[in-house]
N, C-alpha and C positions, 0 to 999 in steps of 0.2 A: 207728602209722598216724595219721593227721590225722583232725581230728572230721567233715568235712563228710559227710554222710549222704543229701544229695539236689543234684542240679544245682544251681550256683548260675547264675540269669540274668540276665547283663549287658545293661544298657540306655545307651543310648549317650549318652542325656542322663544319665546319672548317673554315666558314666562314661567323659568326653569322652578323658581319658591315655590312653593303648593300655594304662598298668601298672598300673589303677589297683586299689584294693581289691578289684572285685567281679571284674578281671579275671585276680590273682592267684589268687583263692578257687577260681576257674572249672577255671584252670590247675591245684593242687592236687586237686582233684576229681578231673580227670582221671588224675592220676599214684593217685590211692587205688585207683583202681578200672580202673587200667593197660589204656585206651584209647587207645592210640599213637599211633589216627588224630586221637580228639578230640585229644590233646594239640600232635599237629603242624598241625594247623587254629588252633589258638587262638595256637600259637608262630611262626606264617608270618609276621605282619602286624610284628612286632615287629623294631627293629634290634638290631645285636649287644651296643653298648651298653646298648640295654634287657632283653635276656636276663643280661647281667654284673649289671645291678644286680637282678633278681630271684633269681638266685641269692645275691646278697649278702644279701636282707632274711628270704629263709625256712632254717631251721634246718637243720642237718646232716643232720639225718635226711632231711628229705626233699626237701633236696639230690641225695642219693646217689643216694635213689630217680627224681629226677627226671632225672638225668641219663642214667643206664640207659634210661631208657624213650625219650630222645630223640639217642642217642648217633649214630644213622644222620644224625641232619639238625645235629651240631655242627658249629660252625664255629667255625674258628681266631682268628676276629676277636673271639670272646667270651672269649677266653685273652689276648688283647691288654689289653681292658676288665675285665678281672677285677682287684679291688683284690688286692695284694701278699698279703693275709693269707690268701686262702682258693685263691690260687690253682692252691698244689701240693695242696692237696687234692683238686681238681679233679680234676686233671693225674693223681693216682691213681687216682680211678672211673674213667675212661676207657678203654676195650679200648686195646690198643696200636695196631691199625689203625685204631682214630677217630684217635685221637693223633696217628699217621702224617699220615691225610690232611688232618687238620687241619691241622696245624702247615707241611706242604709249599705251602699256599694263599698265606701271610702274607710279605710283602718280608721282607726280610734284616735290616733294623731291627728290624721287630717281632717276630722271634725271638729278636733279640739281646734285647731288653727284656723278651722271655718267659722267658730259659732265667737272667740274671746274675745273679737272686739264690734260682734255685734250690738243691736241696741235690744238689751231686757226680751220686750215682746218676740225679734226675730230669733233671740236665742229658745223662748221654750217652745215657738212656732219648730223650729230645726232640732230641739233636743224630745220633743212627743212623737216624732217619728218614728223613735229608735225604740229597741225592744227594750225591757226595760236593766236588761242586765249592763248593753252598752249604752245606754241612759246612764247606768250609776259609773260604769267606766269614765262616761267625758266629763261627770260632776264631778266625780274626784282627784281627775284632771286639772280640771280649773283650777279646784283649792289651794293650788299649790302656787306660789309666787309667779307674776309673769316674769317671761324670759328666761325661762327655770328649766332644769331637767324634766320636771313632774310635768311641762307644757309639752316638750318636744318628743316625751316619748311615747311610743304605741305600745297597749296593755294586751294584743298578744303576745302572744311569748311561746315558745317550744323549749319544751324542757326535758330534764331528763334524772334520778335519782344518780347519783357516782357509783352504784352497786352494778349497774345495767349494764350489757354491753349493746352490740353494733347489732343484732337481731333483735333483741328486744325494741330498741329505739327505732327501727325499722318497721319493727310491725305493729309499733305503737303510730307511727306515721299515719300507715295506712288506714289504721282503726280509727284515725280523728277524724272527725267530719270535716268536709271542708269549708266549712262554714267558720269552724271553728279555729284554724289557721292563719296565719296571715297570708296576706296575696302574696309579698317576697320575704323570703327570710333567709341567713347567710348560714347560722351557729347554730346548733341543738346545746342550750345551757345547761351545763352539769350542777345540778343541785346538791345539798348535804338535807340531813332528814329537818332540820330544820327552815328549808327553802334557802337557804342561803347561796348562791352563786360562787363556785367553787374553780369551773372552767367554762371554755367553749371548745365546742368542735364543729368544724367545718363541714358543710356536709357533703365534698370535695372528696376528704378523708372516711368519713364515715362510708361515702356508696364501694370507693375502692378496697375497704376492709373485710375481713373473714369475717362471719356472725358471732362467733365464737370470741372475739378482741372487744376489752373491755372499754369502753368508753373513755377511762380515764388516762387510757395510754396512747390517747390520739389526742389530748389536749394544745390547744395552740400556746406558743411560747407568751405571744407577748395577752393579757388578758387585765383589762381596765374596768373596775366595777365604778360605777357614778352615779353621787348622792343626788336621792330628788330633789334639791333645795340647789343643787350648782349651778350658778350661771348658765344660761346656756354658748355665752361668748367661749369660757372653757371646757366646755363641752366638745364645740367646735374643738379647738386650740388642743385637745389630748387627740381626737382624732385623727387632725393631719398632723402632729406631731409623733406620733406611734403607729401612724399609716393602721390605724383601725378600719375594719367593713361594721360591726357592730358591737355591743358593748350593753352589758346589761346594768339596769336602773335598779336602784336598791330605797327601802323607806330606813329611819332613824331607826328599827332594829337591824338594819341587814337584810332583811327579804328582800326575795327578786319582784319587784310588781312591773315591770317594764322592760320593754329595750328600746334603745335608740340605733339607727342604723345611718351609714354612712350619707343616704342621699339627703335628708333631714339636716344632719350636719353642714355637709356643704351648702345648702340651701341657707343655713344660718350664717356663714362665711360670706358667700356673698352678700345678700342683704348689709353684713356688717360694712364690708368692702364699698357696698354701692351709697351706704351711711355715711359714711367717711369723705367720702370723696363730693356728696353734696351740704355737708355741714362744712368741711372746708371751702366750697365755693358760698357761702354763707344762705341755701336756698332748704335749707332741714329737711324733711321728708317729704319732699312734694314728687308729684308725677305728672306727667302728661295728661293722664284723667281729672287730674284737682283744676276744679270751676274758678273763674277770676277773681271771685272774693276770699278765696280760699288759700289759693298761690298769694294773691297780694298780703295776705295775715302772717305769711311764712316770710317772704321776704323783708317786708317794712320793716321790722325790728332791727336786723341787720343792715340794713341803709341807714337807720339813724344810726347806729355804732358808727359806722362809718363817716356817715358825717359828722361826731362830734370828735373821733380823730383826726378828721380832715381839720375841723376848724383849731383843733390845737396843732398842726402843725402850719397853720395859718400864720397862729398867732406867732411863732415864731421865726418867719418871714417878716410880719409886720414889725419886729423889732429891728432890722436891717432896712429899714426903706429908706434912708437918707443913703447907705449903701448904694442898692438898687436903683434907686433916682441917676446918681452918678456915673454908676457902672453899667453899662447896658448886659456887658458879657457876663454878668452874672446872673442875671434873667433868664439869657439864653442857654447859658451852660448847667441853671439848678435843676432842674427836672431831670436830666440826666442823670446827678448822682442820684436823686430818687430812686429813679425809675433801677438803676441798675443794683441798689441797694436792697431794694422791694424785691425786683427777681432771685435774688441770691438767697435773700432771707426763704423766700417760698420754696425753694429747692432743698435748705436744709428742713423747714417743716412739715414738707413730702415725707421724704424720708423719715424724721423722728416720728410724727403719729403715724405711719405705716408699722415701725419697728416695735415701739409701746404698742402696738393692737395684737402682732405677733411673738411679744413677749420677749424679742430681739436686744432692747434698749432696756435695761434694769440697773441698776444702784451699783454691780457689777463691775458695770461697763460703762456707766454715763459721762463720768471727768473722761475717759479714753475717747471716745465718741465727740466730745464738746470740743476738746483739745485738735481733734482731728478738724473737725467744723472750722473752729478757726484757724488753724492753719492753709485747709482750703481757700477761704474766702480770705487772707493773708497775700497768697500766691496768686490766684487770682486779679485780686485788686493790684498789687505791684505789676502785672502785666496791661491791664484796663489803664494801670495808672502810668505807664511810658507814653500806650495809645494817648489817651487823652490831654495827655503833657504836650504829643505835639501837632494833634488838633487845634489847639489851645493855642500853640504858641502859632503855626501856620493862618489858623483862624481869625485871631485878633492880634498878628504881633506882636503879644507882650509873654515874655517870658515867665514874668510873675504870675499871671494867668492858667498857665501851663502848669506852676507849683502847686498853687494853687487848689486845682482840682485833683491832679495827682494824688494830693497826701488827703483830700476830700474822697476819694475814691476809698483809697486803703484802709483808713478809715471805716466809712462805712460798710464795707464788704467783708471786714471783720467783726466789726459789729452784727455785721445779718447772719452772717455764720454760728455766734454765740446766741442769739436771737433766736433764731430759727430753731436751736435745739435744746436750749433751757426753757424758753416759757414751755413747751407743751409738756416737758419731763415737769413743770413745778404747778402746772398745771392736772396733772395727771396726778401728782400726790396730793394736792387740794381734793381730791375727787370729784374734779370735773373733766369732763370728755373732751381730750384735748384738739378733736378737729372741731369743735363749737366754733372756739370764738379765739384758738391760735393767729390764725391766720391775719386777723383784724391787731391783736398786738404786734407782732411781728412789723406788719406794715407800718403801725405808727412809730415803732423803736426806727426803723431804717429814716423813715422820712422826717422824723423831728432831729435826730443825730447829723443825718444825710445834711440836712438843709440847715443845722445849725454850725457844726463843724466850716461848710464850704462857704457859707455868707459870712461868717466868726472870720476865718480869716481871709476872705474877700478884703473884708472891712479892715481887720489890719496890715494888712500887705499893703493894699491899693489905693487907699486912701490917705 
């Protein structure tokens, strides 16, 4: 059981979120002391996205219990928003009739994106619900490669012959059942007698048009058909780059069997965004939900990379220890070049795997872009390298010392500049994902250069 022992009361000034602390406490309260009504009163206000991420932040336990107690008022758009880790657990508290009606609410998308990385048993548990025509819809959904057009899009579709005009499509609207519709939809897709996807039209255009205007005279300028088999990174990638709302999917003859719309899209964008940004902190796809053996399987791999860069940049420190023994000030002053070789390198490989994902950084423009990098970390370093010239010389009185690190500076902040934008550009033609495991060489180029360069000529200057 959970500790709370008397109401907690939310006050609006203190808790302007709909999720905030005092309204979660509120919400557990009620599940302690299994008040259905309080709990579906304080659960009304909240979107489905906001019910996803409360069950993501409180514990298993009372999880379970909370979802029992509100299983009458689930909704399938919270199975949508529910992070990958906790979701087939969900998916087993749930009577199979919540399940049912759940899951029968949601497009065809978002079952497909419900059920693909379930396990076997919970996929035909969630695909027997369906009647059986959107049954064969999510099946031949999946067939299609993951991360693919044929995953992301949804198999209704509103169509229209190119003969038709703006009453005919009008009052074919009305005559569809709405069952039969998608819950949002942007275009009315002009077909040829073949199905083949020819235009779209807005339906913006369409409602402010005469009945008598032919459909095909209201078509949108900019109009992007996409193969089922396309990535869906480029999927993404023609959307915001054509400022698309929707765009209809096509199979290896041309037929229309889908569309994809704009929110699906960006939803792929970020995830890729949010990908990116923790393969470059080297922690892969983990979340807040993932349990400690789980987290620990994701990180360890990357901790040893690291450490066996770490130890070849060891080893070449350990080749300067009669140096080091001698010199104390080079002790003290090598981690600095590191350190600021490392930051400089990471700032170019920010930018290069952001620009390769947004198709910015190409074969093009890559010597332009590299050139620039080091020239950056060139200018840079000559400024870093005055600074530290007369630290150096202030510091330990020796003007040699002061050379020294200077020309170790410019050095390696030229080096992280080139670093930082070639591996993941030569990594990205290898066809590897260049925020993997960039980051991890980059580091060890600055710090084996860094520390070799300024102990290299530590050692012959000073000695």
């Amino acid at each position: 059981m959970s500790e709370q022992t008397e109401e907690p009361v939310i006050e609006a000034e203190d808790d302007a979120y709909l999720l905030g602390p005092k309204a979660i406490a509120a919400i557990l309260y009620a599940v302690d002391i299994e008040d259905q009504a309080k709990l579906t009163e304080l659960m009304e206000p909240l979107h489905p996205a906001d019910i996803a991420d409360l069950l993501e932040q409180i514990n298993s336990f009372d999880r379970s219990r909370l979802i029992r107690l509100y299983d009458h008022e689930f909704d399938g758009d919270i199975l949508s928003e529910l992070d990958d880790s906790i979701r087939e657990e969900v998916i087993a508290v749930l009577k199979p009739q919540v399940l049912a009606e759940a899951v029968r609410d949601l497009d065809s998308d978002d079952v497909v994106d419900l059920v693909e990385d379930l396990e076997d048993a919970q996929q035909e548990a969630i695909l027997g619900t369906l009647k059986e025509v959107d049954r064969a819809a999510v099946q031949q959904a999946l067939s299609y490669p993951e991360f693919s057009a044929g995953r992301l899009m949804q198999r209704e579709v509103v169509m229209a012959p190119e003969h038709w005009t703006v009453g005919q499509a009008i009052d074919h609207l009305r005559a569809t059942p709405e069952e039969e519709l998608p819950d949002q939809f942007y275009h009315i897709v002009i077909v040829d007698p073949r199905l083949h996807p020819v235009a779209n039209v807005t339906l913006g255009k369409l409602m402010r048009s005469k009945r008598e205007t032919p459909l095909m005279t209201l078509q949108e300028e900019t109009f992007q058909v996409i193969p089922a088999n396309q990535a869906e990174s480029d999927v993404a990638y023609a959307f915001n780059q054509y400022h698309l709302i929707s765009a209809p999917v096509v199979d290896e003859e041309g037929r229309l069997i889908g569309v994809i719309t704009i929110d699906d899209a960006m939803a792929v964008l970020d995830e890729e965004h949010e990908e990116d940004i923790l393969r470059l902190a080297g922690v892969g796809d983990g979340s807040l939900s993932d349990n400690v053996i789980n987290t620990t399987k994701q990180r360890l791999p990357w901790l040893a990379v690291n450490l066996l860069t770490a130890i070849a940049a060891s080893l070449v420190i350990s080749v300067f220890e009669d140096a080091l023994a001698k010199i104390v000030a080079l002790a003290v002053l090598m981690p600095i070049v590191a350190s600021m070789g490392g930051n400089a390198g990471t700032q170019s490989l920010t930018v290069a795997v952001r620009s390769l994902a947004t198709k910015d950084l190409t074969g093009a423009n890559v010597w332009r872009v590299i050139r620039r990098e080091v020239l950056v970390g060139l200018i840079n370093g000559l400024v870093f390298a005055v600074v530290m010239g007369i630290v150096g010389l202030i510091w330990f009185g020796s003007p040699a010392i002061g050379y020294v690190i200077a020309i170790a500076m410019v050095v390696n902040l030229v080096v992280a500049g080139l670093a930082g934008t070639a591996i993941p550009v030569l990594m990205d033609r290898a066809g590897v994902d260049p925020a993997l495991a960039s980051g991890t060489f980059v580091t060890t180029v600055t710090d084996v250069v860094g520390f070799f360069v300024f102990l290299g000529l530590g050692a012959m200057v000073l000695l």
